[in-house]
N, C-alpha and C positions, 0 to 999 in steps of 0.2 A: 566477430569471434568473441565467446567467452573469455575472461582473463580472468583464471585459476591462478595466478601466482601474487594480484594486489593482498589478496586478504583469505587465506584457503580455509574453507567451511571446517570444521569440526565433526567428520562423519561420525562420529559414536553417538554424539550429540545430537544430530541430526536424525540419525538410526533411533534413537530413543525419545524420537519427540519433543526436545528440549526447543518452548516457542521462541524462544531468543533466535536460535541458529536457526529453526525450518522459516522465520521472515527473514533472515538474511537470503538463505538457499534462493526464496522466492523473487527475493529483490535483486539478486545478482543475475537471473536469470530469465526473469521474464521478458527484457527486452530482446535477446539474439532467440530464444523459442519461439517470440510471437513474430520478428522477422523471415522467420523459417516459414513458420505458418502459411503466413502472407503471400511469400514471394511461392508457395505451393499452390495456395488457391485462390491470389487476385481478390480475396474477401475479406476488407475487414472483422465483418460479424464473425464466418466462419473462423476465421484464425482467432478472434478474441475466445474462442467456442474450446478450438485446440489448444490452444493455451491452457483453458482452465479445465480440460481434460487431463490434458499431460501431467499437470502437480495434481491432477485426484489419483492419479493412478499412480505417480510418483510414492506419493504419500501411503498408500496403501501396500505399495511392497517393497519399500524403503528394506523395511528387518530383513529381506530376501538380495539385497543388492550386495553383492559381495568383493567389490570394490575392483575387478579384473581389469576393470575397462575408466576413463575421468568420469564421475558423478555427469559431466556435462555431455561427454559423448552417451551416457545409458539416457539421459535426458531430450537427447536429439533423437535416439531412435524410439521414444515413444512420440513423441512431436510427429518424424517423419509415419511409425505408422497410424496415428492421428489422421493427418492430415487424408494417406493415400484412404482412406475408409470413408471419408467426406467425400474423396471424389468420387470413388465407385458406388455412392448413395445417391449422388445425381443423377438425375432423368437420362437416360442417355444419350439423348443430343447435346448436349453438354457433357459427359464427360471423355477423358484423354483416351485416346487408342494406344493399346500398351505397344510398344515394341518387341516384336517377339526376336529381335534376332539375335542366336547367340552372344555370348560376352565373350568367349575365348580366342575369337579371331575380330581382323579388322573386315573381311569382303565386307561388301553393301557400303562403307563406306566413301561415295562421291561425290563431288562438289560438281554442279553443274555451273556455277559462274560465280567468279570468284574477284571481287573489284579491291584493287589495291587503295587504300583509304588513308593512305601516310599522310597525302599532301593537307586535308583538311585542317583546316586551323582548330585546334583545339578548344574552340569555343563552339563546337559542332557538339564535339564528345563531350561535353557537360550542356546542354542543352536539354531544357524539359521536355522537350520531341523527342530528342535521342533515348535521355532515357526512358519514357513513354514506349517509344520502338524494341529497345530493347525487354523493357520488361514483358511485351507480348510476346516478342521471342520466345524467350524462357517460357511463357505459359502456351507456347506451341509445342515444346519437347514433351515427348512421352514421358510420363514419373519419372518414370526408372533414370530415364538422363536426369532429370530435372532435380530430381533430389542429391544426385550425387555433384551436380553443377553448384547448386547453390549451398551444401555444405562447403566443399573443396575450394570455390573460384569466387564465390561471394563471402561466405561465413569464415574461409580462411582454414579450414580444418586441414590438417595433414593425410597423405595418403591412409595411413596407417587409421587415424581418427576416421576418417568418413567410410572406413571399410568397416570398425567395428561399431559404429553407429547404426550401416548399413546391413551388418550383420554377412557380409560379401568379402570376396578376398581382393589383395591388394589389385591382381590383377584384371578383377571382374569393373575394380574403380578406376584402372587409369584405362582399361578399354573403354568404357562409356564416359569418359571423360573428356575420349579425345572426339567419342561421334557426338556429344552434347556439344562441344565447341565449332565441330565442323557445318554441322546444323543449322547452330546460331549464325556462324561465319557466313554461308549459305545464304539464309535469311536476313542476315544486315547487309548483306552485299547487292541485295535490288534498292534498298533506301540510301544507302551513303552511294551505291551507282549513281541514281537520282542528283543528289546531293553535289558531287563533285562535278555533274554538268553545268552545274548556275558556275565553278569557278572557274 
């Protein structure tokens, strides 16, 4: 997650070009956008790509930002629609099937097997397999989960944040929140199944 409160930009300054503050702006932020990127599309190059997409365009309508929203949340959502524009540019065997189904109810949400993973020893869930597993996970969630998962549950953003990032309402974010997590849940539950047989 961004931390706005160590040393907070200077928007006017920033607004006006001043090079001092727009390398701060950059240096403060290009690690949690290129993270974003990344965990969107599994690609170094392409994220290094969205990355320096997002401060071109950052930079270009800076004078136009009008501070409604944190400089980092208007900053995530050109990052996130960065990112989804790479995907839908892929050949389409490669890219994500959107999830069309509503946001204002839970239906379609089931879990067809569900493995209780307590007892694992905690040297499982830090394990470069695990997290290997898990990061396919996440690049098996349709976007639309997937961008609101990894602001919210990986980058840490608040409800509030990852809806006006997303440009979506609170409640469109903790519904797909909860079917990103089920999902994943779902899909870590055949590997730590696996997993908890060896103890």
């Amino acid at each position: 997650m961004i931390n706005e409160e160590s040393e907070p930009l200077n928007l006017k300054k920033v607004q006006s070009g001043d090079p001092e503050e727009l390398t701060r702006m950059v240096q403060q932020y290009s690690d949690p956008i290129y993270r974003v990127a990344l965990r969107m599309l599994n690609n170094q190059a392409e994220a290094e790509d969205v990355l320096q997409e997002t401060f071109i365009k950052a930079l270009r309508s800076l004078e136009n930002f009008e501070g409604r929203s944190n400089l980092s949340t208007w900053l995530y959502r050109i990052a996130v629609n960065e990112s989804l524009m790479v995907i839908r540019k892929r050949k389409p065997e490669v890219s994500i099937i959107h999830d069309d189904t509503g946001d204002e109810d839970n239906e379609g949400i089931s879990v067809s097997q569900i493995v209780d993973w307590c007892c694992l020893p905690e040297s499982e869930f830090l394990s470069n397999e695990t997290r290997s597993v898990l990061n396919d996970a996440i690049q098996k969630l349709p976007e639309n989960l997937r961008s609101v998962f990894i602001l919210r549950d990986i980058e840490g953003l608040s409800i509030i944040e990852t809806a006006q990032a997303l440009e979506l309402t609170e409640t469109n974010v903790k519904t797909r929140l909860l079917r990103a997590r089920m999902k994943l849940r779902e899909e870590l539950s055949v590997y730590f199944g696996e997993r908890m047989s060896e103890y």
